[in-house]
py3Dmol code that shows the C-alpha trace and the ligand (Angstrom):
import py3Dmol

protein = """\
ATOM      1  CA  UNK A   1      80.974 129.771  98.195  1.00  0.00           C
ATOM      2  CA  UNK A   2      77.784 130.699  99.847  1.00  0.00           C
ATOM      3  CA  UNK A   3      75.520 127.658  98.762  1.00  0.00           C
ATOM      4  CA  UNK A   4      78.059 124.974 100.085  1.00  0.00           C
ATOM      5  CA  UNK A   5      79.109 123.588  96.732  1.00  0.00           C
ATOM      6  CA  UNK A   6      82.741 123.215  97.903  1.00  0.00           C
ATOM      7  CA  UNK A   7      84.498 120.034  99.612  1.00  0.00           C
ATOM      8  CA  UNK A   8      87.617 118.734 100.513  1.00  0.00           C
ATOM      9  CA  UNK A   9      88.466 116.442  98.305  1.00  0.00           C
ATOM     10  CA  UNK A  10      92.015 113.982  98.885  1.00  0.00           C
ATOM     11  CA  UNK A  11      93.687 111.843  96.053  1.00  0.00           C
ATOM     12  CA  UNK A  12      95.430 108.814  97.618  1.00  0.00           C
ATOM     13  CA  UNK A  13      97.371 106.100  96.557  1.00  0.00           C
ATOM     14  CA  UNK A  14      98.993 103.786  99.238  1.00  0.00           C
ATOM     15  CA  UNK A  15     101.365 102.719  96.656  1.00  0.00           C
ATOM     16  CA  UNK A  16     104.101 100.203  97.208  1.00  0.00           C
ATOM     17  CA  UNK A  17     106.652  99.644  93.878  1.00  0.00           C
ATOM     18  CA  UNK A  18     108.186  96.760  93.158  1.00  0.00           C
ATOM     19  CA  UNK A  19     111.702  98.196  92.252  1.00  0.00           C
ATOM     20  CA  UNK A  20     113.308  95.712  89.933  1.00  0.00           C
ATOM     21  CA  UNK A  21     117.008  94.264  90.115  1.00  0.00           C
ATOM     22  CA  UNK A  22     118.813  97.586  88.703  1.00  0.00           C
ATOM     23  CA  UNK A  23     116.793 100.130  90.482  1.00  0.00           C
ATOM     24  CA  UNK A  24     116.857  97.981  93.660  1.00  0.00           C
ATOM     25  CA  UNK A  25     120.435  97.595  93.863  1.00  0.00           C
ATOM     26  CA  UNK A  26     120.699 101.131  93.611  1.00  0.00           C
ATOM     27  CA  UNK A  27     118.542 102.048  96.540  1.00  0.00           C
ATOM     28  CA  UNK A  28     120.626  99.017  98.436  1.00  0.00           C
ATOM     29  CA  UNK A  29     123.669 100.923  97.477  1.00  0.00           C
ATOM     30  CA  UNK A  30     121.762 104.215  98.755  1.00  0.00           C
ATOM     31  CA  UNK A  31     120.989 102.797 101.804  1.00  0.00           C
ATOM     32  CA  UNK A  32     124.793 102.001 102.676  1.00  0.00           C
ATOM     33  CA  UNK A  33     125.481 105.470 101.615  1.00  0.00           C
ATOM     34  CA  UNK A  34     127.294 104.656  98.107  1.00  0.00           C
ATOM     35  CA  UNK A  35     126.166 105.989  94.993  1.00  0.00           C
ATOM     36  CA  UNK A  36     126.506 103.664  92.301  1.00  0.00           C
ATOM     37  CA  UNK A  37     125.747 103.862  88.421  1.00  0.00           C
ATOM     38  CA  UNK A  38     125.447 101.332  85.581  1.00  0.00           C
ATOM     39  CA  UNK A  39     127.597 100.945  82.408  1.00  0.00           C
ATOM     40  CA  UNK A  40     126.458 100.643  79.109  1.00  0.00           C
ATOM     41  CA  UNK A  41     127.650  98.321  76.511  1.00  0.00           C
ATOM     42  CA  UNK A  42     128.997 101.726  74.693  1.00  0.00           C
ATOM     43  CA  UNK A  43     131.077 102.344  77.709  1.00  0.00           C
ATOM     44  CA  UNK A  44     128.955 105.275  79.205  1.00  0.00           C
ATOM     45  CA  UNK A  45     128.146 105.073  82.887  1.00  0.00           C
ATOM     46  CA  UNK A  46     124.584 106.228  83.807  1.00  0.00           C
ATOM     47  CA  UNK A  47     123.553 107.420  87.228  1.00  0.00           C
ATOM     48  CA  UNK A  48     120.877 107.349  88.580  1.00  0.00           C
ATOM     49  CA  UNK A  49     120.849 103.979  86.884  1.00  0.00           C
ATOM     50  CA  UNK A  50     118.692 102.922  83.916  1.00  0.00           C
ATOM     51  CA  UNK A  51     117.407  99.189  82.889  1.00  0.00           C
ATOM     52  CA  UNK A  52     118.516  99.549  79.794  1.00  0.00           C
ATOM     53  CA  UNK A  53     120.638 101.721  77.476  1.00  0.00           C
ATOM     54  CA  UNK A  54     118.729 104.709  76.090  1.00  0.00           C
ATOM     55  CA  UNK A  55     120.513 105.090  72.965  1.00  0.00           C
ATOM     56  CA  UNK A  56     120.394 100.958  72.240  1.00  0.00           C
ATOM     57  CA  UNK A  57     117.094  99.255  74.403  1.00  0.00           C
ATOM     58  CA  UNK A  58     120.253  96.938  75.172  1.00  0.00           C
ATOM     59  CA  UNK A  59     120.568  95.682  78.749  1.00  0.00           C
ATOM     60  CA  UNK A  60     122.676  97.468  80.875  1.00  0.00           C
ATOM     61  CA  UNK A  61     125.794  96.216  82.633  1.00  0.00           C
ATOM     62  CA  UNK A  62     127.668  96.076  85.840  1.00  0.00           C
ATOM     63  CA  UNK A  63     127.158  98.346  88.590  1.00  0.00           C
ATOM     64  CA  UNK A  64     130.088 100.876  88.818  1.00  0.00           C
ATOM     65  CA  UNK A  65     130.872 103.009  91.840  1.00  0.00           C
ATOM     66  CA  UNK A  66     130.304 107.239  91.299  1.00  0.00           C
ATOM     67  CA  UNK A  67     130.737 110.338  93.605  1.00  0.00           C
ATOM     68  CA  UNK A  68     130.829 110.672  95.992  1.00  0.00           C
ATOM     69  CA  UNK A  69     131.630 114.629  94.904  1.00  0.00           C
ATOM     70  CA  UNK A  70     130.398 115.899  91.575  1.00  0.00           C
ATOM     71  CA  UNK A  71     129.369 118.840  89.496  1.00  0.00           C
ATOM     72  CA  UNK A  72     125.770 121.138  89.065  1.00  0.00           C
ATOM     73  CA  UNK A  73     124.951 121.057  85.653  1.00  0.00           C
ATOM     74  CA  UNK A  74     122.086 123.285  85.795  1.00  0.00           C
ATOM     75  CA  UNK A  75     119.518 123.948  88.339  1.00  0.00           C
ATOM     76  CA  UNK A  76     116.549 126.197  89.841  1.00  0.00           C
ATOM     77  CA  UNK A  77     115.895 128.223  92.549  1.00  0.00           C
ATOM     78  CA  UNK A  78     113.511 126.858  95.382  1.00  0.00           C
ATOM     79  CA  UNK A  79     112.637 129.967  97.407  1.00  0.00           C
ATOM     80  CA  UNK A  80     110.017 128.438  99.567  1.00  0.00           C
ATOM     81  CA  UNK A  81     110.323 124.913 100.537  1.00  0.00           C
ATOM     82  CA  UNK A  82     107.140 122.954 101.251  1.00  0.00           C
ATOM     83  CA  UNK A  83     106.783 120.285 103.813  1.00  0.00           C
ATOM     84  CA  UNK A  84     107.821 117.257 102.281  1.00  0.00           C
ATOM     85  CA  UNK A  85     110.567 119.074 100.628  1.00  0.00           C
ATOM     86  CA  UNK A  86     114.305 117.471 101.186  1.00  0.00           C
ATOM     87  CA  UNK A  87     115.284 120.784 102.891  1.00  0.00           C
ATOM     88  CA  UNK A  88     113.721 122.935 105.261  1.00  0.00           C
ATOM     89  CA  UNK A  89     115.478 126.211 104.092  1.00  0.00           C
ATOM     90  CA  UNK A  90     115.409 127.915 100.441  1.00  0.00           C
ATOM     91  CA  UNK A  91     117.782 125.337  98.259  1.00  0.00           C
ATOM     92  CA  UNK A  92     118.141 124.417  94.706  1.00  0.00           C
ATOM     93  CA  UNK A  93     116.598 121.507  92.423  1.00  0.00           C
ATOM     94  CA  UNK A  94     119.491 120.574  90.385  1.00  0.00           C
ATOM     95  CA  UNK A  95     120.890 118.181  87.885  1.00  0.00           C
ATOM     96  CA  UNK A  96     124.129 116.646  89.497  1.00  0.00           C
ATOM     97  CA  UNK A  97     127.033 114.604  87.277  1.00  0.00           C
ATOM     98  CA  UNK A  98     128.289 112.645  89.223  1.00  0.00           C
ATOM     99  CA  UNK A  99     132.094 112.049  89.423  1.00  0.00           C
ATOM    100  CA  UNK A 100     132.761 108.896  87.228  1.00  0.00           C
ATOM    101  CA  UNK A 101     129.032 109.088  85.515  1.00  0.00           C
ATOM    102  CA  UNK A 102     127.959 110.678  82.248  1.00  0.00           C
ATOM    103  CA  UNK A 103     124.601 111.339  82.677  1.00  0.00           C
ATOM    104  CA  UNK A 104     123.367 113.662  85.357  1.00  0.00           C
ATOM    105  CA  UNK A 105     120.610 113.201  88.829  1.00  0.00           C
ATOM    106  CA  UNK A 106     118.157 115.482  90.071  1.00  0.00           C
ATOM    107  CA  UNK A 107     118.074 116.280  93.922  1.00  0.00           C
ATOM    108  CA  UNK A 108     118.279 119.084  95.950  1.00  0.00           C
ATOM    109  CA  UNK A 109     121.827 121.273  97.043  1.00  0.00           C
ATOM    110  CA  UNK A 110     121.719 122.825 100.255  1.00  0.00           C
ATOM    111  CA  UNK A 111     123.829 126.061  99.900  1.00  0.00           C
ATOM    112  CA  UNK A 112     122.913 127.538 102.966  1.00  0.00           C
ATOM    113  CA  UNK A 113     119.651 129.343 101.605  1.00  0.00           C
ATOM    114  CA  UNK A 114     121.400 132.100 100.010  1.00  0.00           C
ATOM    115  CA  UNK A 115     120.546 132.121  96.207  1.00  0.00           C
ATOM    116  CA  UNK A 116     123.854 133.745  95.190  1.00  0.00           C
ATOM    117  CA  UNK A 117     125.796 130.564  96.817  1.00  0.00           C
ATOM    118  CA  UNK A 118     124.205 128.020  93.479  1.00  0.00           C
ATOM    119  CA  UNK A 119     125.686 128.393  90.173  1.00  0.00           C
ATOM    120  CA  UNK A 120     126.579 125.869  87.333  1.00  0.00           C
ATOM    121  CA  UNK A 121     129.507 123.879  87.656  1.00  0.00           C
ATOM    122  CA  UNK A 122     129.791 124.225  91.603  1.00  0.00           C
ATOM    123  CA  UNK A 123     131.328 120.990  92.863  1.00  0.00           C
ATOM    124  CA  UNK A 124     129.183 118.974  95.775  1.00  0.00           C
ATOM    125  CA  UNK A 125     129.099 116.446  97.599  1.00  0.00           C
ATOM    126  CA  UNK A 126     126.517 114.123  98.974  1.00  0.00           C
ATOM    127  CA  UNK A 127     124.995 114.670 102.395  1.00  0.00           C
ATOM    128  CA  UNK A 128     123.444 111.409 103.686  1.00  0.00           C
ATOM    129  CA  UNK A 129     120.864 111.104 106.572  1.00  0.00           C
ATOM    130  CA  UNK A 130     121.782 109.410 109.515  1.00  0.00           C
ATOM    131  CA  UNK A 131     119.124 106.904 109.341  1.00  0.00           C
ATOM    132  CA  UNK A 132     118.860 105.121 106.085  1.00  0.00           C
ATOM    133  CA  UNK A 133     115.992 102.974 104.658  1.00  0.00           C
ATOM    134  CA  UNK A 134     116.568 102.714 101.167  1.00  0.00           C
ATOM    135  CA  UNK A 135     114.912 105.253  99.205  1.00  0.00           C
ATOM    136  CA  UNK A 136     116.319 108.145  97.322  1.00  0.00           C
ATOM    137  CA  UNK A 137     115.680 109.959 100.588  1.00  0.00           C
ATOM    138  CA  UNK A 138     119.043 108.663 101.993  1.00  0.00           C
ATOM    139  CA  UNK A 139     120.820 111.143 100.323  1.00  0.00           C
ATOM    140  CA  UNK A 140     119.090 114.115 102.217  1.00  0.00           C
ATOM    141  CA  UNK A 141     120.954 116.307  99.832  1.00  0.00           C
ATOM    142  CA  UNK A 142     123.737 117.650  98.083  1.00  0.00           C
ATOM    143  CA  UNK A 143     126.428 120.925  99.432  1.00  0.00           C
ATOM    144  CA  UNK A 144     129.373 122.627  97.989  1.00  0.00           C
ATOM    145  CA  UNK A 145     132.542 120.817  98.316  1.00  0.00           C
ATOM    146  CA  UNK A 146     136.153 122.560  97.718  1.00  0.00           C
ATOM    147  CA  UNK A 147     136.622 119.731  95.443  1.00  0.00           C
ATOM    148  CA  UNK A 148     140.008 119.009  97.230  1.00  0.00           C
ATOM    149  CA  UNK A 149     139.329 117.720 100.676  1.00  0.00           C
ATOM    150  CA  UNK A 150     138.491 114.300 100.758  1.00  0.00           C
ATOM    151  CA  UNK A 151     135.068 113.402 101.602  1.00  0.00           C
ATOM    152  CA  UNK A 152     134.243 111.089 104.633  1.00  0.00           C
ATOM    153  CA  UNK A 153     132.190 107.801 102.986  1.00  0.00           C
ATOM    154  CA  UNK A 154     129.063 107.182 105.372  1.00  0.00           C
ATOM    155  CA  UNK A 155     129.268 104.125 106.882  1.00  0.00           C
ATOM    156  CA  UNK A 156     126.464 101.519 106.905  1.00  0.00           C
ATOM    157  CA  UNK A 157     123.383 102.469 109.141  1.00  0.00           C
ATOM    158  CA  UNK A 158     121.682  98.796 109.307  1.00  0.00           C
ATOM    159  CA  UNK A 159     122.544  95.299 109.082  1.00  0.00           C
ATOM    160  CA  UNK A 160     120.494  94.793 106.039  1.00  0.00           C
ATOM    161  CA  UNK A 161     122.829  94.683 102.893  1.00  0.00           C
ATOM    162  CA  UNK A 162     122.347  93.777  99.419  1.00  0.00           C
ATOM    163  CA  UNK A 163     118.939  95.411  96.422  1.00  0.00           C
ATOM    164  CA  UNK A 164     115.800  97.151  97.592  1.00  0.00           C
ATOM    165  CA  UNK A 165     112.607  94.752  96.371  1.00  0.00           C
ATOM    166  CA  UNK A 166     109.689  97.156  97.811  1.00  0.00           C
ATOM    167  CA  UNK A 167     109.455 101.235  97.930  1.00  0.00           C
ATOM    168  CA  UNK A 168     107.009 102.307  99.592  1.00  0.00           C
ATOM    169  CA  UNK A 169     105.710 105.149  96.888  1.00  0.00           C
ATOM    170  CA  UNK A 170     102.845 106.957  98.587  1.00  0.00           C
ATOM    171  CA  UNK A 171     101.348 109.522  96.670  1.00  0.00           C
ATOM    172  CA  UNK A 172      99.070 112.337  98.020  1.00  0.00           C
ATOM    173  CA  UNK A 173      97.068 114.685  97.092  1.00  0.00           C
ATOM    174  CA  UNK A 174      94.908 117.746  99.167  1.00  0.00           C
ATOM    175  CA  UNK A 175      92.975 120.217  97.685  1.00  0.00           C
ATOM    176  CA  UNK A 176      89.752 121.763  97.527  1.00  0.00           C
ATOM    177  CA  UNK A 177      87.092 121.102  94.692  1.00  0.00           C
ATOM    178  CA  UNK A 178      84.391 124.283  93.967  1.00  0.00           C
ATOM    179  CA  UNK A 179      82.391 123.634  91.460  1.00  0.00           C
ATOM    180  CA  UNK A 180      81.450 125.788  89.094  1.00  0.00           C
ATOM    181  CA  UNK A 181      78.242 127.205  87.515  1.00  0.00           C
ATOM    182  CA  UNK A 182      77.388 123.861  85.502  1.00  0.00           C
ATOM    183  CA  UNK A 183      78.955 121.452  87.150  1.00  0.00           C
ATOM    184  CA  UNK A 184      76.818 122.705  90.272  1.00  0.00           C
ATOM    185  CA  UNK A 185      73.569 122.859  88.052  1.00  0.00           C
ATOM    186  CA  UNK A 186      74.750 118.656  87.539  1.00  0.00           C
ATOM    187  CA  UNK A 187      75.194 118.121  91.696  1.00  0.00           C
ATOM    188  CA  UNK A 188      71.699 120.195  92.522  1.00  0.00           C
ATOM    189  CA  UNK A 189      70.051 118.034  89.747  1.00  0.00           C
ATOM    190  CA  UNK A 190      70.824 114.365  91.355  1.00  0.00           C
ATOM    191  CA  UNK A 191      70.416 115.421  94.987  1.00  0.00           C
ATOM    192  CA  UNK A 192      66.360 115.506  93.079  1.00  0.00           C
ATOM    193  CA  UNK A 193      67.145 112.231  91.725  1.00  0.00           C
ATOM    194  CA  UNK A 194      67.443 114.714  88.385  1.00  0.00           C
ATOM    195  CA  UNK A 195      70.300 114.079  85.749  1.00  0.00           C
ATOM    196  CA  UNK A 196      70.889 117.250  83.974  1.00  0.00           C
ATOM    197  CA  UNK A 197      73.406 117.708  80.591  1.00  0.00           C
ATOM    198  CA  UNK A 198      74.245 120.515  78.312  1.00  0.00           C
ATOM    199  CA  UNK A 199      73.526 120.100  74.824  1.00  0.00           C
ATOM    200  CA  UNK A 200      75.962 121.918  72.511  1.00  0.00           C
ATOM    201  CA  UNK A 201      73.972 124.551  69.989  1.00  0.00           C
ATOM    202  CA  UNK A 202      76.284 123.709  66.674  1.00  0.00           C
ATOM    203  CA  UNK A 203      76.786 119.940  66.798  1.00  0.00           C
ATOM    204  CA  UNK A 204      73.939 118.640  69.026  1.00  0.00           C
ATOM    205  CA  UNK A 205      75.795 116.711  71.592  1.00  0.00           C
ATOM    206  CA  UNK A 206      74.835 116.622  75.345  1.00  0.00           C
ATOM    207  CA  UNK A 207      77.713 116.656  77.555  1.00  0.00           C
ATOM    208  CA  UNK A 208      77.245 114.875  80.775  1.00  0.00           C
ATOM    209  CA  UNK A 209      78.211 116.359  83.218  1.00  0.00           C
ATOM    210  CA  UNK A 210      77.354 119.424  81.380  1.00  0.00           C
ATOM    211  CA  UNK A 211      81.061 121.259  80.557  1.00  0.00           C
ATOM    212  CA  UNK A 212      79.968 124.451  79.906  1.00  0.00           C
ATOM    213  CA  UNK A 213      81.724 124.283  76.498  1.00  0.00           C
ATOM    214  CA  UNK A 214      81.508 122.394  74.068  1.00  0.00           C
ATOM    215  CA  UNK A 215      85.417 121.280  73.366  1.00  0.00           C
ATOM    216  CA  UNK A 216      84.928 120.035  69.687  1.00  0.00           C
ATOM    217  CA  UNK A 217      83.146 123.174  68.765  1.00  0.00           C
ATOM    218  CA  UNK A 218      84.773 125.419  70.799  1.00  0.00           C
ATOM    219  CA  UNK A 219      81.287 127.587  71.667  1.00  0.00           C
ATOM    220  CA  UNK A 220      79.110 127.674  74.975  1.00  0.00           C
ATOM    221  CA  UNK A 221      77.527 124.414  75.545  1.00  0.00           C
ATOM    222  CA  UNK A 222      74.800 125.739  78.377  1.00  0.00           C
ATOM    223  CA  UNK A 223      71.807 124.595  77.148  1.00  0.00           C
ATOM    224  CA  UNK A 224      70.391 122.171  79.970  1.00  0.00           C
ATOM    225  CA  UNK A 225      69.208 119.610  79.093  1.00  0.00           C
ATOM    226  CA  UNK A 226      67.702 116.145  81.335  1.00  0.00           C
ATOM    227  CA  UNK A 227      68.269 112.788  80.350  1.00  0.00           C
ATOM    228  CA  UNK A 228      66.899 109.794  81.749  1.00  0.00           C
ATOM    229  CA  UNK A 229      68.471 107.108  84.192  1.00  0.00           C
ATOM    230  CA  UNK A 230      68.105 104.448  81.993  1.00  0.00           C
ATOM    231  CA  UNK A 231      70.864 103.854  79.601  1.00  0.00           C
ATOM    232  CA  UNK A 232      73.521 101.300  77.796  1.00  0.00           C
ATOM    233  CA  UNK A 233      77.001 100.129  78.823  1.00  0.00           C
ATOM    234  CA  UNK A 234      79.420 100.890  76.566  1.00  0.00           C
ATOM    235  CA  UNK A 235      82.168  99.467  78.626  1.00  0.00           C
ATOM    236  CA  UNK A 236      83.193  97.593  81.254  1.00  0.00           C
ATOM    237  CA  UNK A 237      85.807  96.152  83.555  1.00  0.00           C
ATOM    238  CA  UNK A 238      85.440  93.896  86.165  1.00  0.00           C
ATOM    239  CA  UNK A 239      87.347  94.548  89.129  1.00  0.00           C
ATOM    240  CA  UNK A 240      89.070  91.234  90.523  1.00  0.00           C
ATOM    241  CA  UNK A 241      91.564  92.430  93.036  1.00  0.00           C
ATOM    242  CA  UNK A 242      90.541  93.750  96.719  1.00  0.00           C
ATOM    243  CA  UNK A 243      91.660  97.460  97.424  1.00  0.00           C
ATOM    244  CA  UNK A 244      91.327  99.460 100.720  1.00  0.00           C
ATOM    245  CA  UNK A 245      88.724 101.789  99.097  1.00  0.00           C
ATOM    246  CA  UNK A 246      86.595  99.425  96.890  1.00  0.00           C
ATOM    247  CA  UNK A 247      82.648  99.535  97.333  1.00  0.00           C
ATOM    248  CA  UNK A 248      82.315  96.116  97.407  1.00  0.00           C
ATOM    249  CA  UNK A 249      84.226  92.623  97.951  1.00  0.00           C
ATOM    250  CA  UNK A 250      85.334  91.599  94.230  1.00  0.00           C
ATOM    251  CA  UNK A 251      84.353  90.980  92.038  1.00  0.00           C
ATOM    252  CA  UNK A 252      82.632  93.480  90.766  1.00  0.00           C
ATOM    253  CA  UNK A 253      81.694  95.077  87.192  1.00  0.00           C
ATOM    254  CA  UNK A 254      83.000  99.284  86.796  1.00  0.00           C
ATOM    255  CA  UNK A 255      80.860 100.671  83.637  1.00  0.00           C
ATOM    256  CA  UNK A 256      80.457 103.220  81.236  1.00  0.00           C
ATOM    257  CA  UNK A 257      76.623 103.886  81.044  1.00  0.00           C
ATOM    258  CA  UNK A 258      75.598 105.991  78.085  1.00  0.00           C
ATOM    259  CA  UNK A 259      72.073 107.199  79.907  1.00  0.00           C
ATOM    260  CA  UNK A 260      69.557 107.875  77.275  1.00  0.00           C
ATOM    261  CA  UNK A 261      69.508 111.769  76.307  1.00  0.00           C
ATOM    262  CA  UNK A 262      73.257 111.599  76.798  1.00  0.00           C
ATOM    263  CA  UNK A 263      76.116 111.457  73.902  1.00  0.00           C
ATOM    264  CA  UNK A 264      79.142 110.908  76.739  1.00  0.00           C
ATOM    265  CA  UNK A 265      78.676 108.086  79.814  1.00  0.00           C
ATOM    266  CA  UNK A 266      79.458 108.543  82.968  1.00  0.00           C
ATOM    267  CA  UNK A 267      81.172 105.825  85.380  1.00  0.00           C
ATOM    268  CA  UNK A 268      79.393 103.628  87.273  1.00  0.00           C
ATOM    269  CA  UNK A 269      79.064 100.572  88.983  1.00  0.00           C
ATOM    270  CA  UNK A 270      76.707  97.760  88.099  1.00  0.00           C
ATOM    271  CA  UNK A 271      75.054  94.830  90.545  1.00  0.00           C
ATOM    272  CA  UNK A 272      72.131  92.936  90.221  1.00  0.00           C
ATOM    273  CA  UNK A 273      74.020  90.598  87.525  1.00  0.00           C
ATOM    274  CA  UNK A 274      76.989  88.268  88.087  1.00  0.00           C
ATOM    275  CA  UNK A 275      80.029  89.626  86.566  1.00  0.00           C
ATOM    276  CA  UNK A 276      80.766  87.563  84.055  1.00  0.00           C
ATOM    277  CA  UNK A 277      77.196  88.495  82.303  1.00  0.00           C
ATOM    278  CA  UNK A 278      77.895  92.247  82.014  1.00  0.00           C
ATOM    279  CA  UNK A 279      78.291  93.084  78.344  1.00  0.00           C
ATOM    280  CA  UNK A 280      78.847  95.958  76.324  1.00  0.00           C
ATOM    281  CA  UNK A 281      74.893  97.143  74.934  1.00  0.00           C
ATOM    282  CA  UNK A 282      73.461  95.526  78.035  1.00  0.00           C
ATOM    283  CA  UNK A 283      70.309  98.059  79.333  1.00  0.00           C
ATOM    284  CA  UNK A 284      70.664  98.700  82.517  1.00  0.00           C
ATOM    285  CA  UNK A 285      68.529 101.278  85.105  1.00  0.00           C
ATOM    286  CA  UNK A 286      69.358 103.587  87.925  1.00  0.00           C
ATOM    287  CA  UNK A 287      68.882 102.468  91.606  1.00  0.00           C
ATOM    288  CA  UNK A 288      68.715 105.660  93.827  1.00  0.00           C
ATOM    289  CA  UNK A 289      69.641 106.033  97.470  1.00  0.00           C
ATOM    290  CA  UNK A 290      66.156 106.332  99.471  1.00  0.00           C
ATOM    291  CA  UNK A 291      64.907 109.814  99.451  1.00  0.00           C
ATOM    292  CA  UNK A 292      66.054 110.731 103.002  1.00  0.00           C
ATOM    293  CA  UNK A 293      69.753 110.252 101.504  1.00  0.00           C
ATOM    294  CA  UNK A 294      69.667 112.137  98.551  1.00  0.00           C
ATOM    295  CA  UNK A 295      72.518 114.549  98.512  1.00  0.00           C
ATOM    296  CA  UNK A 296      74.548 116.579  95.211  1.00  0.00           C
ATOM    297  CA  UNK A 297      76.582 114.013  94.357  1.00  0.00           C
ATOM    298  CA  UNK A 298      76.793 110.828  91.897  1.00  0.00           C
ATOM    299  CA  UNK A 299      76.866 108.872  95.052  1.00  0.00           C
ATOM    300  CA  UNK A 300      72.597 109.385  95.188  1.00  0.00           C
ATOM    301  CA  UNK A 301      72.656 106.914  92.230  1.00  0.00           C
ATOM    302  CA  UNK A 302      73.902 104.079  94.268  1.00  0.00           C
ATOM    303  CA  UNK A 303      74.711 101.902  91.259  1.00  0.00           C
ATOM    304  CA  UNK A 304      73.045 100.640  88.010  1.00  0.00           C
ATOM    305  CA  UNK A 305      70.935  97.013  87.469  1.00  0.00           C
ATOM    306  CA  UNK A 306      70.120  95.557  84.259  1.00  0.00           C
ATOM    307  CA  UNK A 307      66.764  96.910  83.236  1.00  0.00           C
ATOM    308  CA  UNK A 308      65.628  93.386  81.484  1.00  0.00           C
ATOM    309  CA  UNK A 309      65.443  94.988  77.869  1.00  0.00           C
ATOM    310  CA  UNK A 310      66.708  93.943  74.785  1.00  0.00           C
ATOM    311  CA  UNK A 311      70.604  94.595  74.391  1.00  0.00           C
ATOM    312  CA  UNK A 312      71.435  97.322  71.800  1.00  0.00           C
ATOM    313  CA  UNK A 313      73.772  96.189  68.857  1.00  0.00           C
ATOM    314  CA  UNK A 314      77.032  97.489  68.525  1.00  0.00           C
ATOM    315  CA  UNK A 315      76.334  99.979  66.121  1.00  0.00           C
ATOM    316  CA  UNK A 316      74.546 102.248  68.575  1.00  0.00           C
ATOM    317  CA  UNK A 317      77.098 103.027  71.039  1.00  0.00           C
ATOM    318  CA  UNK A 318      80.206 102.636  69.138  1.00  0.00           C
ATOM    319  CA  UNK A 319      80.037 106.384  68.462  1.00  0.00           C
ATOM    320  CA  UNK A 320      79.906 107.175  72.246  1.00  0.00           C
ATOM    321  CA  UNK A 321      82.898 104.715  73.445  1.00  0.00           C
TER     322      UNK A 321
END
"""
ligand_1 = """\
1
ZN
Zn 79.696 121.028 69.730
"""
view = py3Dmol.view(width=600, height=400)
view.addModel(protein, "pdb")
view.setStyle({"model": 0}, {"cartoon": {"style": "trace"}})
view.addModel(ligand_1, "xyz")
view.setStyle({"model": 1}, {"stick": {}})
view.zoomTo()
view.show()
């Protein structure tokens, strides 16, 4: 857009999972290229395992040994693979029972790109990667198998033997944020050390940041209006664990701050108080970036201090929670 409202933005989590024993002993299993399922105290055998029974809660049982050939029970058609996909070429996402198992996996069959070469009930087999760590990534993929030949069992690719504790789980996501009419109208406002909501024509409320619409009412909600930067927690957690991105060394107090003139609050942090005294109807003020670093973005309110007034009761936030 030609006024700049537009920015990369990048969700992130450096996520590592801790995998538990049944899960863990199936990416061990994974890792020295078996495939392995669990059975249930009704006698059915599920793969990928489960921690416990669907149809009871109950714990599950023993590990049992599946594949490594088995059947598509349905599938789609994948005719442009992105990067991270399992296989470089057009392939298939499809749900694959197992020989041995009842219940059926998702991953991907290569069948050499061609559409025409997937159908229901095509036998496979497991194709493992040469290096394995662990993860579901092992198995690089499924391919058609006669269903006569016998298939060749891969063969351990480490020393390390025995359940997975940690997967690394990263999750990522690119993209590009425009904003729109009134969400822009919001950015320009607080780059002026301005706040501005919408106030919805039928039931009165200001939306903050202004919406546009009003969702309960279902009409245009573009009436700006500005509220102040004073306002009222409504809610609060205090953050007690360190993280690669967090604004300050914990701990620290995360709010909802209902500013006055406002009927939703916006997120926040709060300093100027030890933790432990934050409380829900505390007032509490703005404090801006200088001038010189005012920019359109929530950032130009560098966090929120208590304002020394009297706390508000309960009753006068519990509608905006
Ligand atoms: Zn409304």
């Amino acid at each position: 857009m030609d006024d700049g409202f537009e920015a990369p933005y990048r969700l992130e989590y450096t996520y590592r999972r801790s995998t538990g024993a049944v899960i863990g002993r199936f990416l061990g299993a994974l890792r020295d290229g078996r495939l392995e399922g669990v059975r249930t105290a009704g006698g059915r055998v599920l793969s990928p395992p489960l921690e416990y029974d669907p149809e009871s809660g109950e714990d599950v049982g023993a590990p049992v040994d599946v594949g490594p050939g088995g059947v598509v029970t349905t599938w789609t058609w994948v005719a442009a693979p992105r990067p991270d996909h399992p296989v470089a070429r057009p392939f298939a996402w499809a749900l694959v029972r197992l020989d041995g198992a009842d219940t059926a996996m998702l991953h991907a069959v290569d069948v050499g790109g061609e559409p025409g070469g997937i159908r229901t009930g095509l036998r496979v087999r497991a194709r493992w990667r040469a290096e394995r760590t662990g993860t579901i990534r092992d198995l690089e993929c499924f391919v058609p198998h006669d269903g006569a030949t016998p298939i060749d069992v891969a063969r351990p690719t480490t020393e390390v033997s025995g359940p997975v504790a940690l997967l690394p789980s990263p999750v990522r996501l690119d993209y590009t944020i425009i904003a729109g009419r009134h969400l822009r109208t919001y950015l320009s406002g607080l780059a002026k050390k301005r706040i501005v909501g919408g106030r919805c024509p039928r039931c009165r409320k200001v939306y903050l940041p202004p919406r546009g619409a009003c969702p309960t009412c279902g009409v245009p909600a573009d009436h700006e209006v500005e509220v102040r930067d004073t306002g009222t927690i409504t809610t609060f957690c205090i953050i007690r664990i360190p993280f690669d991105a967090a604004p300050f060394p914990p701990p620290y107090a995360a709010v909802a701050v209902l500013l006055d003139g406002a009927d939703m609050p916006i997120f926040h942090l709060v300093r100027g108080i030890p933790p432990e005294e934050v409380r829900m109807g505390m007032r509490v003020r703005a404090t801006w970036v200088p001038d010189a670093e005012l920019a359109p973005t929530l950032a130009s309110i560098r966090w929120f201090e208590p304002s020394g007034e009297a706390d508000l009761p309960y009753e006068s936030i519990e509608a905006h929670l």
